[in-house]
N, C-alpha and C positions, 0 to 999 in steps of 0.2 A: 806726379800728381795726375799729369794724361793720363796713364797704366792704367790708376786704380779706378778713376773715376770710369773707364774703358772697360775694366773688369767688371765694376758694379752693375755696371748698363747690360753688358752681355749677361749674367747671373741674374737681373732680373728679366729679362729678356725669356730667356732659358724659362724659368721658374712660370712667370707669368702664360709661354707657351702649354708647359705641361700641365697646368690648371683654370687656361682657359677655354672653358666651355660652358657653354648656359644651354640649357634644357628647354625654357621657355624661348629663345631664337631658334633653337637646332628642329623642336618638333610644331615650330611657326612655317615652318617651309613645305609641312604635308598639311591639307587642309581635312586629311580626311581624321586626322588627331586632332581637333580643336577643341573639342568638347575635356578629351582626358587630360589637354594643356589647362585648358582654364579652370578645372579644377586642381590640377598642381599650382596654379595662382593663389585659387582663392583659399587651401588650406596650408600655404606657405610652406609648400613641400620643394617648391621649385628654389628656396634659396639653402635649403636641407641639402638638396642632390648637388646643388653648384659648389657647395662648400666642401664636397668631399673631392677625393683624390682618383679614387678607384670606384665605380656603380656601373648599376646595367637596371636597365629602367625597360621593364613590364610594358609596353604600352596600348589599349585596346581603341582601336577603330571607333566611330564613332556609331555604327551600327549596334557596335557590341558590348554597347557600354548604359545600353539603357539602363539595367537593373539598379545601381547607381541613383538613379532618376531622383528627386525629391527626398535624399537620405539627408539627416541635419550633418550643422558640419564639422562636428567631432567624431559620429560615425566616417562619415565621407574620409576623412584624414585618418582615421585607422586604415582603413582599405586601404584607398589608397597608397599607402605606408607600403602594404603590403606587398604592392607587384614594384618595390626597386629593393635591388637584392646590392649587398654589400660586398661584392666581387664584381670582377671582368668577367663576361661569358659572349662568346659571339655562337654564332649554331657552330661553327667547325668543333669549338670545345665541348660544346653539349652532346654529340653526334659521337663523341670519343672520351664518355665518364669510364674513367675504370672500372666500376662494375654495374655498369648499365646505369644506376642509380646514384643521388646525390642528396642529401640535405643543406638547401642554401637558406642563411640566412639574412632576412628583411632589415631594412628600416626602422618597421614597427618593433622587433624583438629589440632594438636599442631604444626604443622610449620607454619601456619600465612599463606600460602599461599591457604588456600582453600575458594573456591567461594561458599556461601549459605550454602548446607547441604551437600556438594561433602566431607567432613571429617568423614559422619556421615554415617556406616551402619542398615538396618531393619533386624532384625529377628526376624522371624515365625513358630511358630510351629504347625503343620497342623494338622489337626483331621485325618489324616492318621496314625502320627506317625513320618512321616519324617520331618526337618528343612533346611530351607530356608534363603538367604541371597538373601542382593540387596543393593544398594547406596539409599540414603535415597532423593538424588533429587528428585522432583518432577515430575512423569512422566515415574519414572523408573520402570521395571519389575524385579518380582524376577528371579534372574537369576544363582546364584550359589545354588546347594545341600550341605550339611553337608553329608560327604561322611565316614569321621573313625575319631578316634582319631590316631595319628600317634606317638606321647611320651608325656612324663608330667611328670613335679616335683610341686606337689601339693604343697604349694599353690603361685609356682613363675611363672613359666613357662609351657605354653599348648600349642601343637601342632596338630591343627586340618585339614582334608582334605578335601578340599571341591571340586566341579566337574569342575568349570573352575573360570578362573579370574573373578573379576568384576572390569566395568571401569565405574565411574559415568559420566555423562553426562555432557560435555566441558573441562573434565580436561587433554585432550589432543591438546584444541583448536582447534577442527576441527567443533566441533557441538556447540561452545560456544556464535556463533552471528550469526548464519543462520536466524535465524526470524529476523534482521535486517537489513541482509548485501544484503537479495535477497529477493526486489520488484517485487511483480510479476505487470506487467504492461498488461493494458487491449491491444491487438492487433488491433490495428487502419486498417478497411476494406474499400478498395476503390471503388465504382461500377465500374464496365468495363463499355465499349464504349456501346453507343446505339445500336440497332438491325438495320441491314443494313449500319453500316456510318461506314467512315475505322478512323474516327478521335478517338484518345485514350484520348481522354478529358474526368474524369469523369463529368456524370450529376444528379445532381441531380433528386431524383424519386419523382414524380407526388402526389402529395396528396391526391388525389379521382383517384380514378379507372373510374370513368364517365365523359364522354365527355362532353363536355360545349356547351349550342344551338349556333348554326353559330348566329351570329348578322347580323340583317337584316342591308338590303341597305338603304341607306336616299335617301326618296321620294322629288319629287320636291315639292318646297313651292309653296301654292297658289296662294301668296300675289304676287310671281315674276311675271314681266310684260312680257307679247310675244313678240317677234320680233318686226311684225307687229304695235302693238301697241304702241310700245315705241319710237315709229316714229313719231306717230301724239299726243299725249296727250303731254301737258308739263311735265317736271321734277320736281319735289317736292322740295325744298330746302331742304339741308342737310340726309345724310345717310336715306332709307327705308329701310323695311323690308325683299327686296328680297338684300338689298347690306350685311346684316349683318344677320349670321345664327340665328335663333328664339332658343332664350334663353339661347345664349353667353352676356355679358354684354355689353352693349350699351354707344360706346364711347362717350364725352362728346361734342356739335359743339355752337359753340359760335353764338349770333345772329348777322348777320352782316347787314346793313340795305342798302338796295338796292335802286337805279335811277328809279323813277317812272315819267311818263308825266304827267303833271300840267292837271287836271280836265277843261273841259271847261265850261264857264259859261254863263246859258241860256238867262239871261240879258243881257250880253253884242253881244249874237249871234242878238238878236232884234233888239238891234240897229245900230247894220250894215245893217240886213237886211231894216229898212225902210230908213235907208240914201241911200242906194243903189238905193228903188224903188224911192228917192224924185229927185234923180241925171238923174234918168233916165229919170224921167217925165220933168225936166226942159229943157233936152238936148231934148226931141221930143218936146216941145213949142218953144222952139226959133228955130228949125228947120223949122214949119209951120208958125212961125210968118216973117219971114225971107221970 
């Protein structure tokens, strides 16, 4: 029963070494992290990072942690989320990525609340020498330095310094629907008033710059009768060419049939006239016979 109980004590012992560590004691000991501790406080990320096995925790100065400043504090706890990455890293392994480059993944990509690659940071390590972080959105710039290692208990916990936060892009909803929410609309111009006229009516602008020839005057028809003349010749039956202008359509006149005087006829002029002379010859003989 000594053995086991011996055993049990060394196995917790053991156990309890390899996961003891607390974040908010380890970065209580730099004062110039109090600000990026007390906010691991107060969005209860510091009992997040204790309970894991394996983390490496982002940490910014307190210079460089203004931006931060007055964010509420579910914003705050996304960020935040952000710069503890769910692996061991110290700079010796940063300084020697296989291919220069890395995709590490946060904290915040295991709370379900992250949009696209906003869980997800880049690192680079530059032919300079020096390493580079950024959010792995699309679009984004490297934007924090690998500044020191600040502590580490190999292989659970590493505490690394980088030059200022990073915030990926929307995860504070301010940048996360501007490409949709603001239409830019083309500005509708209106001409001003014409030159000289006090009226503000716009009008429309002229299609040629050239003036159009004056249209000449309509000449008198030839076909129209004179004054004079339209006195003494008769009237034609139905619409002429001076009553209806030459080459409007010509309306339709029905034929209507006119009182004419009965023809005289020369046979019958003959014989009145010899009855006449035979009337007359009879009354000058009984006059002389008489």
């Amino acid at each position: 029963m000594k053995y086991i109980n011996s055993f049990l004590l060394s196995f917790f012992l053991l156990f309890y070494k390899t996961n003891a560590f607390n974040i908010t004691h380890l970065l209580g000991q730099y004062p110039d992290f109090s600000t990026f501790n007390n906010y691991l406080t107060q969005t209860q990320l510091s009992a997040a990072i204790n309970g894991r096995q394996t983390i490496t925790v982002l940490a910014v100065d307190n210079a460089g942690i203004s931006p931060l400043s007055g964010k509420p504090t579910d914003v705050l706890k996304k960020i935040m989320s952000v710069h503890v990455v769910l692996d061991y890293y110290d700079v010796s392994k940063l300084q020697k990525l296989p291919n220069k480059t890395s995709l590490l993944t946060t904290l915040f990509q295991s709370s379900g609340q992250a949009i696209g690659q906003q869980g997800f940071l880049n690192v680079t390590d530059l032919s300079t020498g020096s390493v580079v972080l950024s959010s792995a959105v699309k679009g984004s710039t490297l934007g924090a330095n690998l500044v020191k290692s600040v502590a580490a208990e190999p292989y659970n916990i590493s505490v690394l310094q980088i030059s200022t936060v990073i915030i990926p892009t929307g995860i504070d909803g301010s940048t996360a629907n501007s490409s949709t929410n603001s239409i830019a609309k083309s500005p509708q111009i209106s001409p001003g008033p014409g030159p000289g006229s006090g009226d503000s009516t716009a009008r429309p602008p002229t299609t040629s710059p050239e003036k159009s020839p004056p249209t000449a005057a309509p000449q008198p028809s030839e076909a129209a009768p004179s004054p004079d003349a339209s006195a003494d010749s008769p009237k034609a039956d139905g619409p002429t060419a001076g009553d209806v202008p030459v080459g409007s359509p010509q309306p339709y006149v029905a034929d209507v049939p006119t009182a004419e005087a009965p023809a005289e006829d020369p046979k019958s002029a003959g014989v009145v006239l010899r009855l006449s002379v035979f009337v007359v010859t009879v009354v000058v003989l009984s006059v002389f016979c008489i």
